[in-house]
N, C-alpha and C positions, 0 to 999 in steps of 0.2 A: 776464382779457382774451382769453386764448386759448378758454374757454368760449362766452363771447361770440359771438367772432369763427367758429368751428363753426357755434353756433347761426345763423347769419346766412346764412351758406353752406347749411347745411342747409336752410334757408325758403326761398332763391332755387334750390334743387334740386328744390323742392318745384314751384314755378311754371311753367305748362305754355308750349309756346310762344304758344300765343292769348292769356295772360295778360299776356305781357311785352309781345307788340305790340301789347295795349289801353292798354296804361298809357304807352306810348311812343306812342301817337298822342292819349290825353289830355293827354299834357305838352305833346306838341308843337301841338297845337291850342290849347290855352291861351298858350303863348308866343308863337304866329302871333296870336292875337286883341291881345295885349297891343301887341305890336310895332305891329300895325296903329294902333290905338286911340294911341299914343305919338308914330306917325307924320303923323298926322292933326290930333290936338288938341294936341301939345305942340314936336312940333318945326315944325308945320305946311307938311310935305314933300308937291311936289304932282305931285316926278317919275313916279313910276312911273304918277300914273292920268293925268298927259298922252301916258306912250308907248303907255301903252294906247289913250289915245282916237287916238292919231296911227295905230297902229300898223290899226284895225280903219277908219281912215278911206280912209287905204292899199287896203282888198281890200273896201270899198262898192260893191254892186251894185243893181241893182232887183230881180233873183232872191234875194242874200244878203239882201235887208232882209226880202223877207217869210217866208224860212223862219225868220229870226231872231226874226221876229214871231210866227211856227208854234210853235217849240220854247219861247220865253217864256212862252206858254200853257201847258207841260206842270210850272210852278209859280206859274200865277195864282190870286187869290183865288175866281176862277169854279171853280176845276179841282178847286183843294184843299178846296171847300166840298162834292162831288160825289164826289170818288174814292176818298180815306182812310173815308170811312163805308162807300163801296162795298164797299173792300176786307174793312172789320171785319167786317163782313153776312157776305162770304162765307167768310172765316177761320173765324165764329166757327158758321157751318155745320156745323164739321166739328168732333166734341168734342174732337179731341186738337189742333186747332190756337186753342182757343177763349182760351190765352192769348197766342197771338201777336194774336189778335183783340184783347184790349184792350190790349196795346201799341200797337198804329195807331193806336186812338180816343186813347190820352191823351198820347202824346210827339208826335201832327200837332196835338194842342189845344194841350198849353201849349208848345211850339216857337211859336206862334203870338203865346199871350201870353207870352210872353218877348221875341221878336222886338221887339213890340208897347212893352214894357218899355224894352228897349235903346234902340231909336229916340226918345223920350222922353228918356231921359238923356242921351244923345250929341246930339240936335236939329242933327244935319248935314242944310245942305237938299241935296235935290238938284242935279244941273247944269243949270244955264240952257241948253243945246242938248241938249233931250232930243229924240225922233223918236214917243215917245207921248206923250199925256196921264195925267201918274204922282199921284196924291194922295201928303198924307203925307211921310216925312222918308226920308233918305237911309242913314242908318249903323246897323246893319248890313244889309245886304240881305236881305230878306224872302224871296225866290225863290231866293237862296243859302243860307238857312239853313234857313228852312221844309223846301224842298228836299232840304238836304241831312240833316236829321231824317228825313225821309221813306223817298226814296229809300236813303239808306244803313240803314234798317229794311229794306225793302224786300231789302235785296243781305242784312243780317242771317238775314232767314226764308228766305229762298233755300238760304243754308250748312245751315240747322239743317233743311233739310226735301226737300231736291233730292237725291235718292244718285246718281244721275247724274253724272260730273265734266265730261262735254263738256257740259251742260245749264245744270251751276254755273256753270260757267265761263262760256258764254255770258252767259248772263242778267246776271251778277254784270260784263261790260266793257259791257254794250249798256245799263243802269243807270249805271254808270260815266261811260261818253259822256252820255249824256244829260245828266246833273247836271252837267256840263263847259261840255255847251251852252248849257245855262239860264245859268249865271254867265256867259259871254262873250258872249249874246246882250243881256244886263242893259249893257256895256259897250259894245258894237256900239251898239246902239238909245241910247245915252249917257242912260237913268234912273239908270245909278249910273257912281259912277268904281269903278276896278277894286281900292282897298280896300276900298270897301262890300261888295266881293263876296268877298272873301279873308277877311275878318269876321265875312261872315256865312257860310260855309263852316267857319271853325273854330268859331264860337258852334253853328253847329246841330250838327255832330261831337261837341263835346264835352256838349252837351245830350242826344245820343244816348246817348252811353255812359255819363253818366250814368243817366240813365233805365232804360234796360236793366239795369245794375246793382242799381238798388233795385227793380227789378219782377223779376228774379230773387230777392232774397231776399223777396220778400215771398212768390214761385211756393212756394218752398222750406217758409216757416214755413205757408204755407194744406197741404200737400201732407205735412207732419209732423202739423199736427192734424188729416188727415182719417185719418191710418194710426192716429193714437190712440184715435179714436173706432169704426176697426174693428177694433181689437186684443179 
């Protein structure tokens, strides 16, 4: 028992601090999704996205509506059809970032179909007082998840490639906000209640790090067999 109990300690000594607070924002993303999904379809609890709607109906302007309409843009299906390839293009320009390149191209794809996926299974409609016209289903938020696959890739290649710390830093809050404002502009403009969006924020989170994870080992196993083959 006491062997055991070493070894176990000794493996969480091992564990770097990035490591712990990966796996502490996979759990907790997971259990935000769950809680949501629980909240929705089984206790069918509809406070919190009425304080939201109350609360964004409260600070409605003619100025707030159309930045809200601005910022929604920066995870529409026009935007994200145009920009994630942009991005790969020019990532994969540059040979030593060529596989942060095909991570844009394949976790902005299947975040998509996944997205795509969940709304199908969950078939929550939208809100009848929407301020666009939204095709499609409600749960999880598509511009909260999409988005947030995205963008927090996006703050990902930032850490791994910025040696700059005032640069990280920026870039990695002004990323931040934005993916903030895309979810409460979703809420504001009433196409989702503000679980669809807390939903889809921990679904695309944890579809991130997912992903990351197996396209690191896969970086690793391509990167051992090329050393073998110039050994």
């Amino acid at each position: 028992m006491k062997r055991r109990l070493q070894r176990f300690i000794s493996a969480l000594a091992l564990l770097s601090v990035e490591a712990v607070l990966v796996w502490l924002a996979f759990f907790a993303c997971m259990l935000l999704f769950i809680y949501m999904a629980q909240l929705v379809f089984i206790e069918k609890s509809t406070g919190l996205d009425e304080a939201m709607f109350r609360f964004a109906a409260n600070h409605t302007s003619l100025e707030t509506t159309r930045f809200m309409r601005v910022i929604s843009f920066f995870a529409s299906a026009d935007y994200l059809m145009v920009v994630p390839p942009l991005v790969t293009l020019i990532l994969a320009w540059f040979r030593q970032l060529q596989w942060f390149a095909l991570k844009v191209l394949v976790i902005s794809l299947t975040s998509t179909i996944l997205n795509q996926a969940l709304k199908r299974l969950f078939e929550r409609p939208r809100p009848e007082t929407a301020m666009l016209e939204q095709s499609g289903l409600s749960f999880p938020s598509g511009h909260a998840m999409i988005g947030g696959s995205f963008y927090g890739l996006l703050i990902y290649i930032v850490w791994r490639t910025v040696p700059n710390p005032f640069w990280r830093w920026l870039l990695t809050i002004v990323l931040t906000l934005l993916l903030l404002l895309i979810g409460y502009s979703r809420i504001y403009l009433n196409v989702h209640y503000a679980t669809d969006v807390l939903a889809g924020y921990s679904a695309g989170i944890l579809w991130l790090l997912f992903s990351i994870y197996f396209m690191r080992r896969l970086e690793k196993i391509y990167f051992r067999k090329v050393e073998r083959k110039q050994a």
